[in-house]
N, C-alpha and C positions, 0 to 999 in steps of 0.2 A: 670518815676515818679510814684511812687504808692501813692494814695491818700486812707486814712482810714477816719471810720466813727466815726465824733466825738464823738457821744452816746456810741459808745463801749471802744473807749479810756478811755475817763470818767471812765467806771464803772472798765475798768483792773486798772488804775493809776491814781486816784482820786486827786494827789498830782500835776500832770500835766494841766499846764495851756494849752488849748485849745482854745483859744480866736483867737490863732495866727495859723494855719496850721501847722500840725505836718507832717516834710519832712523828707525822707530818701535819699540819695543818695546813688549812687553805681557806686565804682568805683574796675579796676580791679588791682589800682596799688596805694592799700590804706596805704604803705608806704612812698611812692614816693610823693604823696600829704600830705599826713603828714608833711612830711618834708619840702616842700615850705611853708607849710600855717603857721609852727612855727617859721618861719624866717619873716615871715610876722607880723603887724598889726592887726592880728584876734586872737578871744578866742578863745582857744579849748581844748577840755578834755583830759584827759589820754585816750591814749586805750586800750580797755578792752575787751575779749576775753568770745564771749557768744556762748552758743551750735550754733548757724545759721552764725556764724562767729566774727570775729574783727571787732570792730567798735568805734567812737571818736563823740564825740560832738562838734558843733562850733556854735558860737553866733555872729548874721549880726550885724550891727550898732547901732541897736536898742532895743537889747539885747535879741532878737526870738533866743533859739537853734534850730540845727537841725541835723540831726544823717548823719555820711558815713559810710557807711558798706562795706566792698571787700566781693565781689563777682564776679566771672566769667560771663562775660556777654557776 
């Protein structure tokens, strides 16, 4: 789990609600979850291919998103 500092979020993405823990996850098999979680019950984004990798958004019950990202762990 990497936790970031809310004061710097803020000033990169000001558009970002911060109220709520900004999460990443990292998983190494971010197709494979992918595809459970759309067969599922949950939000989740398209995913989108950024220079540090692929990565999808998904929103808990409550409507907090949070990022997965693959990566090799």
């Amino acid at each position: 789990m990497i936790l970031h500092d809310k004061e710097l979020i803020s000033q990169m993405q000001p558009e970002l609600n911060v109220g709520t823990p900004s999460l990443m996850f990292l998983t190494e098999k971010l197709d494979e979850l992918y595809g459970r979680l759309s067969t599922k019950q949950v939000t989740i984004g398209e995913m989108v291919s950024m220079p540090s990798g692929r990565v999808f958004n998904l929103a808990d019950p409550e409507g907090n998103y949070f990022a997965v990202m693959e990566k090799d762990i």
